[in-house]
C-alpha positions as YAML, in Angstrom:
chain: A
units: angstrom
residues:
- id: 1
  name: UNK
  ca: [0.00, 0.00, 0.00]
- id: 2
  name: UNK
  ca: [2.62, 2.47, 0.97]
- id: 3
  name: UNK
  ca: [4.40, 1.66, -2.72]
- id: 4
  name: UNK
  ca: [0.62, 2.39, -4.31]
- id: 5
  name: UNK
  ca: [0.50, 5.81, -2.34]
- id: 6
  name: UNK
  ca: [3.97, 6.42, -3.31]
- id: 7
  name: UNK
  ca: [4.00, 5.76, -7.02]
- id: 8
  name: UNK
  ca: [0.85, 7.74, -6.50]
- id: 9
  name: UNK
  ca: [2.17, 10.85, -5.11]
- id: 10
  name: UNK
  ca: [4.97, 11.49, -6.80]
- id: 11
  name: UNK
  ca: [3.94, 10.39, -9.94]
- id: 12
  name: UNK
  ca: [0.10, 10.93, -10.96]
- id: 13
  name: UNK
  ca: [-0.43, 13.42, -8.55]
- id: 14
  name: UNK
  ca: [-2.27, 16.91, -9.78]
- id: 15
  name: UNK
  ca: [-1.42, 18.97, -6.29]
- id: 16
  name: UNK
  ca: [0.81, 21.43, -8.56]
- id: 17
  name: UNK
  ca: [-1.94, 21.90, -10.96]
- id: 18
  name: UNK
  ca: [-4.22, 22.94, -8.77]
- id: 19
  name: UNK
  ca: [-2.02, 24.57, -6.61]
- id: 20
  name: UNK
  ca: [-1.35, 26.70, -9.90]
- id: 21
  name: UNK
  ca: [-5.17, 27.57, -10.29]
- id: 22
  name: UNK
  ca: [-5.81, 28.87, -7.20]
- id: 23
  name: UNK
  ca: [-2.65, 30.92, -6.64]
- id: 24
  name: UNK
  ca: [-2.22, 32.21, -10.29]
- id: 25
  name: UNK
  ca: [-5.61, 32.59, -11.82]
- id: 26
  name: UNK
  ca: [-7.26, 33.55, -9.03]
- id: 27
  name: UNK
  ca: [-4.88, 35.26, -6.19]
- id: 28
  name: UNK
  ca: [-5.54, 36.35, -3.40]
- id: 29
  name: UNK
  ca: [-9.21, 34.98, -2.46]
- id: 30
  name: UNK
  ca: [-9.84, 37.90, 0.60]
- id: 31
  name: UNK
  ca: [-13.37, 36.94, 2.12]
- id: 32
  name: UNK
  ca: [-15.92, 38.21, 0.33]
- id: 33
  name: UNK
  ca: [-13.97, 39.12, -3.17]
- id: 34
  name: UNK
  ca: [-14.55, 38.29, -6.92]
- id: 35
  name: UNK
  ca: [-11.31, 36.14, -6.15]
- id: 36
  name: UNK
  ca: [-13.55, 34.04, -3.92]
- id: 37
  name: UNK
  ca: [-16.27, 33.79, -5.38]
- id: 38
  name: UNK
  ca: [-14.57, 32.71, -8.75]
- id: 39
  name: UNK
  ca: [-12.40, 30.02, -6.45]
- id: 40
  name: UNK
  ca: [-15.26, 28.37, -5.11]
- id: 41
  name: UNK
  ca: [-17.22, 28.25, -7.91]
- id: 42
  name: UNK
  ca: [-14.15, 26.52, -9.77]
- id: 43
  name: UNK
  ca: [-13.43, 23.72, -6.58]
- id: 44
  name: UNK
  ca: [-17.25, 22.72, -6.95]
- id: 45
  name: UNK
  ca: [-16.89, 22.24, -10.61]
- id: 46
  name: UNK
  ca: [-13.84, 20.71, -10.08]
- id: 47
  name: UNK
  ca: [-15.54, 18.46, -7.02]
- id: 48
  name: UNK
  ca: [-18.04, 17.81, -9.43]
- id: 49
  name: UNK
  ca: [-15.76, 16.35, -12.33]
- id: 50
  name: UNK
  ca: [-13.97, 13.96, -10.13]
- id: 51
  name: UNK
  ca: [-17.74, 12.51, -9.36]
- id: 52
  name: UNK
  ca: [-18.15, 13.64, -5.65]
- id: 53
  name: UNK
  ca: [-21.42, 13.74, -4.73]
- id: 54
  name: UNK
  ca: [-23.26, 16.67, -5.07]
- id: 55
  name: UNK
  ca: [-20.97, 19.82, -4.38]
- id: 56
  name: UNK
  ca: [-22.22, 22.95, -3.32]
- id: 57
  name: UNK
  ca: [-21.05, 26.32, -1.87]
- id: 58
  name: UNK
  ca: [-22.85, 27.09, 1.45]
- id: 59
  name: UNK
  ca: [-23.22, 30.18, 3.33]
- id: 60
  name: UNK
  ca: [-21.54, 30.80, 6.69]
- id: 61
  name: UNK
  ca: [-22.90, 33.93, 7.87]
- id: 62
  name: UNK
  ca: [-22.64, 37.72, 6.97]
- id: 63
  name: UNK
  ca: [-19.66, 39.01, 6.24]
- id: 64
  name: UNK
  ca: [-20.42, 43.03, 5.11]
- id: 65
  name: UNK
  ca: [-18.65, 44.19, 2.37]
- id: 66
  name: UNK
  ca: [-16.31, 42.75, -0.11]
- id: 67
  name: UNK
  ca: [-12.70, 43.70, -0.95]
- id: 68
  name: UNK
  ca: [-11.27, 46.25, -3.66]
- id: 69
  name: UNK
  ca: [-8.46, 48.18, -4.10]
- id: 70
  name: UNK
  ca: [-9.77, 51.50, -5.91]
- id: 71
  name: UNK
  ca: [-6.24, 53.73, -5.20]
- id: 72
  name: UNK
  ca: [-2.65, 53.27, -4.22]
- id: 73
  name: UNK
  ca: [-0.59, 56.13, -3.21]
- id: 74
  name: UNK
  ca: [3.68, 55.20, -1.96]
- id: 75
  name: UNK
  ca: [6.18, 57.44, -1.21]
- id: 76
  name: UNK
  ca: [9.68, 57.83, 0.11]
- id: 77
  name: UNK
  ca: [9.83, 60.31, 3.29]
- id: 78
  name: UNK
  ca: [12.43, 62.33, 4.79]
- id: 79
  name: UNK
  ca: [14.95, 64.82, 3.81]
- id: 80
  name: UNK
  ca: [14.55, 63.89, 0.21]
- id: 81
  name: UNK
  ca: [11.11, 62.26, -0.80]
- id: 82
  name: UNK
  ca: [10.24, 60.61, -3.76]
- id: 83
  name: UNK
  ca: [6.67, 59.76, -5.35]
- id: 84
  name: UNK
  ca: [7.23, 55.95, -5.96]
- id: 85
  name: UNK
  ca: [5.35, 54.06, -8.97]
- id: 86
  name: UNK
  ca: [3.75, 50.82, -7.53]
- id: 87
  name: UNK
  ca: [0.90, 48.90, -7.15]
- id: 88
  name: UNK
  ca: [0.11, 45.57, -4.75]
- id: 89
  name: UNK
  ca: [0.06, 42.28, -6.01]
...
């Protein structure tokens, strides 16, 4: 069994393909963002291609409001400051 598990693991397994999806199309998943939402709705269609039993998103409770960023502002201080050009990943 452990050989099965092994062969398995390190050579059928499709951890870094997901792992992919969910880091690098959809980022940072803050509670309540488009990132989530698009996430979730992915691992149940996901769920529901491997042939688990009905899989469904269910609610946990109110949250408020979602995330966005709408403006970014950085800047060097002190004796000589400096607008600098960047925006959060």
């Amino acid at each position: 069994m452990v050989e099965i598990l092994r062969k398995h693991g390190l050579e059928q397994s499709q951890v870094m393909e997901h792992l992919s999806w969910m880091c690098d199309v959809y980022g940072p998943r803050l509670t309540g963002s488009t990132n989530l939402r698009r996430a979730q709705e992915w691992a149940v269609k996901t769920f529901a291609e491997w042939g688990l039993d009905h899989p469904r998103l269910e609610e946990w409770g109110p949250f408020g409001r979602g995330w966005r960023l709408d403006h970014v502002c950085m800047e060097v201080v002190g004796d000589n400051p400096w607008p600098v050009l960047a925006w959060p990943k």
